[in-house]
N, C-alpha and C positions, 0 to 999 in steps of 0.2 A: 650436348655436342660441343657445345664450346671450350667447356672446361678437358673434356675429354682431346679436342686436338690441341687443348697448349700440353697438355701429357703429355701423349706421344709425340709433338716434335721437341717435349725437351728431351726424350728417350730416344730416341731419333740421332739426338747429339752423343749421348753418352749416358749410361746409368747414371741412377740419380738416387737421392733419400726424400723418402714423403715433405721434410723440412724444405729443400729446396726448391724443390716441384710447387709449392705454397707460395715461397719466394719469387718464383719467374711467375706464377698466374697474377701475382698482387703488382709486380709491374706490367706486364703486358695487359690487365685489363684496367690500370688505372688505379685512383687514388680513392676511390667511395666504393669500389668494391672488392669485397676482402670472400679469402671461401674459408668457411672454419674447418678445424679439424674434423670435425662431425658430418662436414659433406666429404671432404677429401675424401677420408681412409675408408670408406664404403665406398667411395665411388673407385681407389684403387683395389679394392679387394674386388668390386661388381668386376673391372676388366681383367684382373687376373682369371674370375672362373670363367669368363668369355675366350681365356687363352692369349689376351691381347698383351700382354704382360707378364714377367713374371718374377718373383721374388725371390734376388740372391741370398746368399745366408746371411743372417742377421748380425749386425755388427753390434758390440759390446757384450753387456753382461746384465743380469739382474731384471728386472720388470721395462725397465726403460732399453729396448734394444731397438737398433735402429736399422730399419730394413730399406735396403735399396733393391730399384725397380729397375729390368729390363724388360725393351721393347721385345716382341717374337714377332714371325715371317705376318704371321696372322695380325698383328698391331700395326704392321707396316704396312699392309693390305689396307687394313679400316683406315689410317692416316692418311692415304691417297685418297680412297673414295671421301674421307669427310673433304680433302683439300677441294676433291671435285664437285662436291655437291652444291649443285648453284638453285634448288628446289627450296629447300629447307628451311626454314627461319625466316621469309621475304619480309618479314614486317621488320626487324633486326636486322637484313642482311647486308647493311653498312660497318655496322660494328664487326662480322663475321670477317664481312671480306679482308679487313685490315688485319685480321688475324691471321690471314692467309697468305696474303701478301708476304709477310714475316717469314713464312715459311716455302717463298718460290724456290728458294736452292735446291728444295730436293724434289722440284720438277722440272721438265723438261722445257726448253720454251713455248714447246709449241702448245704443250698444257697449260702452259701461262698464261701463252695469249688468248686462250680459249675462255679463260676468268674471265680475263681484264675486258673483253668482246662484253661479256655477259654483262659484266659489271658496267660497263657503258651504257647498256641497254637500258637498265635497272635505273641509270642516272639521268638517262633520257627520258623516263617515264616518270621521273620524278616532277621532273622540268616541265613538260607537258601539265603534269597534273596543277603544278601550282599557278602554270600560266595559266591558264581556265579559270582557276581559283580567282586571281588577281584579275583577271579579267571582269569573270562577276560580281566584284567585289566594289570593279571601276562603274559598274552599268546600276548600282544601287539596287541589288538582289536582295539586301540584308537591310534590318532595319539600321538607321544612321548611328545609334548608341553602341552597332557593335560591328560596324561595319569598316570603322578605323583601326581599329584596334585589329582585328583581324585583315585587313591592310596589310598592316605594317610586319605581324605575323609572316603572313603568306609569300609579302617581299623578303622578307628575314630567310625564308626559307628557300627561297629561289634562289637568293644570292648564294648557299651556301651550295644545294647541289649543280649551282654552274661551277663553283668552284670544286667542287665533285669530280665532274666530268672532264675539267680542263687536267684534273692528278692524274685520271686515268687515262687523258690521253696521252700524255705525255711519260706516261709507262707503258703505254700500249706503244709507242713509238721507241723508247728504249727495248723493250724487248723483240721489234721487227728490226731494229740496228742490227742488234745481236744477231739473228737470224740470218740477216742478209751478209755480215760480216763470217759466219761458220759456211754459208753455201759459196763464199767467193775464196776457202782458202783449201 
């Protein structure tokens, strides 16, 4: 799924060559993970016979031709539904959502804010979970050899999804501006 919606919304933008579709996944997903040729081009041939794409005429000549990709109605269908799918992936769906975010332009706001709701929830129950954690961790639940150390962990990780929740909200408050600035004109 993930590989598949940085696809379609680079196609989304504009056809594309399997080269550069490579190009946009290795920066949008970072710097330690790379897709090889051997996942790509099955995985753009898998959506072309799903219909989600398809293959304009091959450019150059010889053994090396270089095929670009367009998006069709039906790839642009799947592109929404993956933007919307808030089910999928939960153990991951921090790294997901960020990739979604990337692609709020080509929804609506009020799709947007339906994410970023969700994705609060998700940040709230993160928070939850690691206050408990932290909590039993204060009450001597653990034996003492491992009990610091997973401390320091579990504050590590609180700090970060409050700082989670404070991104989302304050995109969750940009995209209600928005909203309230379209129903006031």
């Amino acid at each position: 799924m993930h590989y598949e919606l940085i696809i379609l919304g680079v196609l989304m933008l504009h056809p594309a060559h399997g080269y550069k579709i490579s190009k946009v996944i290795q920066k949008a997903t970072g710097p330690f993970t790379r897709i090889s040729h051997g996942r790509l081009y099955p995985l753009l041939n898998k959506m072309q016979k799903e219909g989600l794409i398809i293959c304009l005429e091959n450019e150059g000549s010889g053994e090396r031709q270089a095929r670009k990709y367009q998006i069709t109605d039906a790839g642009r269908k799947r592109f929404h539904d993956l933007l919307m799918d808030t089910r999928s992936h939960q153990y991951d769906y921090q790294r997901f959502f960020l990739q979604k975010v990337a692609w709020f332009p080509f929804l609506p706001p009020e799709e947007q804010l339906f994410l970023v709701e969700d994705y609060i929830e998700y940040c709230q129950k993160h928070i939850e979970h690691y206050s408990e954690k932290v909590g039993a961790l204060c009450r001597n639940e653990l034996p003492p050899v491992l009990s610091q150390h997973a401390l320091t962990m579990s504050n590590h990780s609180l700090k970060q999804w409050k700082l989670e929740l404070a991104w989302a909200q304050e995109l969750r408050a940009e995209i209600q501006n928005e909203l309230q600035a379209r129903t006031q004109t």
